[in-house]
C-alpha positions in Angstrom: 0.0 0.0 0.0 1.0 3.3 -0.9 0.5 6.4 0.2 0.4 10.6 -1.4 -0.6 13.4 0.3 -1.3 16.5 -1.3 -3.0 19.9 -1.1 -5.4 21.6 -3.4 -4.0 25.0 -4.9 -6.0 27.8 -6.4 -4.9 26.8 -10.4 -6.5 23.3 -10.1 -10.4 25.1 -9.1 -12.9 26.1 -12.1 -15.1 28.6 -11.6 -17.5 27.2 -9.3 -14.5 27.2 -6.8 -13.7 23.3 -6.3 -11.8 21.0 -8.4 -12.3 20.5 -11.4 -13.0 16.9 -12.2 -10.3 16.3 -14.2 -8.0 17.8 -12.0 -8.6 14.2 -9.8 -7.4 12.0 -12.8 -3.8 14.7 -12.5 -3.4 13.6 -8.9 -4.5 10.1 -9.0 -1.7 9.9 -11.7 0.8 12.2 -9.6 0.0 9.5 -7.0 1.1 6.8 -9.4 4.2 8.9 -10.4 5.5 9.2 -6.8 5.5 5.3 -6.2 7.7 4.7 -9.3 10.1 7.5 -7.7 10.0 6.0 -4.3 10.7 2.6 -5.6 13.3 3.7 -8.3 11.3 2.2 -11.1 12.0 5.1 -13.3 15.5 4.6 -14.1 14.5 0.6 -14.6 11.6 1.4 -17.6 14.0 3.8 -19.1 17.0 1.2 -19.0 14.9 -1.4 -20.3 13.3 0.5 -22.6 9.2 -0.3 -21.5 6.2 1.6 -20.6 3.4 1.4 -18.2 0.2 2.8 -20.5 -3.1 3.7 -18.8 -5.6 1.6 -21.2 -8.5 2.1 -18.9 -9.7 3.8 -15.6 -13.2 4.2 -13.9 -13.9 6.9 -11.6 -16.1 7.5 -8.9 -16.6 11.5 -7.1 -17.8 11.1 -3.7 -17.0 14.8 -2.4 -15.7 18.2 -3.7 -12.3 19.3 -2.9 -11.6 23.2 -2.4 -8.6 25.6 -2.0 -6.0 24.5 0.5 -7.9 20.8 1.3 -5.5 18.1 2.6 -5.7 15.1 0.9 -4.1 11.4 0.8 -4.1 9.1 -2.2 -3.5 5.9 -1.0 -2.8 3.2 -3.4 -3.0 -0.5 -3.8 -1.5 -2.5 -7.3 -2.8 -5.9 -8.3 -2.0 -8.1 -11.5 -4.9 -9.1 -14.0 -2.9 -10.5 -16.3 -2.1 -9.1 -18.5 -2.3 -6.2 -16.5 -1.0 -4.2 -13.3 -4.0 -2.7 -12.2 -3.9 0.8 -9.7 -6.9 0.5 -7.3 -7.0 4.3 -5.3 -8.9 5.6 -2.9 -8.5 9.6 -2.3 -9.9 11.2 1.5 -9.3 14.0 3.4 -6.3 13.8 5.9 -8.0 14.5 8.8 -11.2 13.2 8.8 -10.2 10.2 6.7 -13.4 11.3 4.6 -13.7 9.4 1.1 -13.3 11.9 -1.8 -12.7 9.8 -5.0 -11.8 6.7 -6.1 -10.2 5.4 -9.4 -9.4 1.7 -11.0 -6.5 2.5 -13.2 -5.8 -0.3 -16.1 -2.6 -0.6 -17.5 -0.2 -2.6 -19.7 3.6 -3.2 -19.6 4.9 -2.4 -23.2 7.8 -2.2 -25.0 9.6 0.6 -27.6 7.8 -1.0 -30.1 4.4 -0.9 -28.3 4.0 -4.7 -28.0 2.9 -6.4 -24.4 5.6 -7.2 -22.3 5.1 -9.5 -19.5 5.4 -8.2 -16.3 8.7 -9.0 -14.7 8.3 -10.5 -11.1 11.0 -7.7 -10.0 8.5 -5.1 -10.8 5.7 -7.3 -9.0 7.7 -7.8 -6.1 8.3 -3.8 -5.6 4.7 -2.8 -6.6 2.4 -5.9 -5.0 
């Protein structure tokens, strides 16, 4: 399990003064961004020349974010095979109020833009 914490700034609100939906999809993705940093895997798709490509997400809105919210992404992978799948869940820091929740599909590929099977090093860092 992973976790990202963020705050909401005043770019990310539309004009109703909350977050624009599609702002959740940037952080949700930020989120996803943050594990391959903490685990190193950034260097390892780059040296071995794959990439992890978003081929399908569902999203639910539970609750409206606004300027200067605190906020946790917390993140849990699994393998469908053929794919690593990103189940997260985003609430408020303190009250531990859901806000949003996403099922992110993706597939492993290579330069060429073929499937690649998932290594079991990447499993064993991300499961």
């Amino acid at each position: 399990m992973f976790d990202y914490k963020f705050s909401v700034r005043g770019y990310e609100l539309d004009s109703y003064g909350h977050v624009n939906n599609a702002v959740y999809l940037n952080y949700f993705e930020q989120a996803r961004w943050e594990i391959f940093r903490n685990l190193n895997l950034i260097d390892y798709f780059k040296k071995n020349e794959l990439f992890l490509v978003v081929t399908e997400m569902q999203v639910r809105y539970s609750h409206e974010l606004i300027l200067f919210d605190e906020a946790v992404i917390q993140t849990k992978v699994t393998k469908e095979a053929p794919y690593l799948v990103f189940h997260q869940k985003m609430y408020f820091g303190k009250t531990k109020e859901k806000i949003c929740t996403a099922d992110v599909k993706t597939l492993l590929t290579d330069k060429k833009k073929l499937p690649y099977d998932i290594p079991e090093k990447l499993l064993n860092k991300l499961i």
